[in-house]
N, C-alpha and C positions, 0 to 999 in steps of 0.2 A: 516787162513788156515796154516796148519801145513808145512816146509820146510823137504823134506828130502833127503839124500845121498846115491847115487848108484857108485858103478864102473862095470864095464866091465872085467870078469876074462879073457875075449881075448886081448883085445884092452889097456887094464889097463884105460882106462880114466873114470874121475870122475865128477859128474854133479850133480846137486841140481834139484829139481822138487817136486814145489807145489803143495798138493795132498789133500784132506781129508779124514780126519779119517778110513772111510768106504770105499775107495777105494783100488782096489788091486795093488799090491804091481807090479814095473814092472819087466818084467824077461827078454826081447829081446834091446839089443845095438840098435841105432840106426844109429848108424855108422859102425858097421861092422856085426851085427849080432849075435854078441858072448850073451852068459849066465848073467847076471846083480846079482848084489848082494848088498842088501841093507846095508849099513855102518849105526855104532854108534857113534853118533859125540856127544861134548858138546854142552848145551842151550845156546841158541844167549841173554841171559840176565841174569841179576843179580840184586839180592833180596838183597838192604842194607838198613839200618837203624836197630832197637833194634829186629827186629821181631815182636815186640806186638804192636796190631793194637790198645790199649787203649792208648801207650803213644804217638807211631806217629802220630794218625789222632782223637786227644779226642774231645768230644765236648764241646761245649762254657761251659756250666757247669765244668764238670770236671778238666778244663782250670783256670778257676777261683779257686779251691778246690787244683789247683797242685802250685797255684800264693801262694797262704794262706802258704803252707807248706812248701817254701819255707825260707832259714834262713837271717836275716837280713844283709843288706852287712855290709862294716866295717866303710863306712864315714857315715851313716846316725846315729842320735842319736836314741839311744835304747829304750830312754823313751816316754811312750805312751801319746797322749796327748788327754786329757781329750776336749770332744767336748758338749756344751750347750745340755742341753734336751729340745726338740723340740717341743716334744709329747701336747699336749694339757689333762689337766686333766678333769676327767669327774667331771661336779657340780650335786650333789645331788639336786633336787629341794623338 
């Protein structure tokens, strides 16, 4: 539920008061009576990382695909190394 800010054009004081969306706005003090006026405050949060939701939250796929693309550091050797074939070949009978 939404937080929002009112003052009091009599009384000057200022108050917080959880509301939703769809409800009306208040207009009467309840401290002295006077006229209420709803204020525009900053959001109580903050949106960090890149913005783009494919690199902050990718999934395991993509994860893998971003590993690959990645450049080789500088202590590991460059040279690829050739790994046995595994594969079974198929015999003609």
């Amino acid at each position: 539920m939404p937080v929002y800010e009112y003052e009091c054009t009599k009384c000057n004081e200022q108050f917080e008061v959880m509301q939703k969306i769809t409800d009306d706005p208040l207009t009467k003090c309840s401290s002295c009576g006077g006229e209420l006026k709803k204020l525009i405050t900053n959001t109580s949060f903050v949106l960090k990382g890149s913005g783009w939701y494919v690199t902050d939250y990718p999934s395991a796929d993509r994860k893998k695909a971003m590993e690959t693309k990645k450049p080789a550091t500088a202590g590991k050797d460059s040279k690829s190394e050739k790994k046995p074939d595994t594969k079974k070949k198929a015999v003609n009978a």
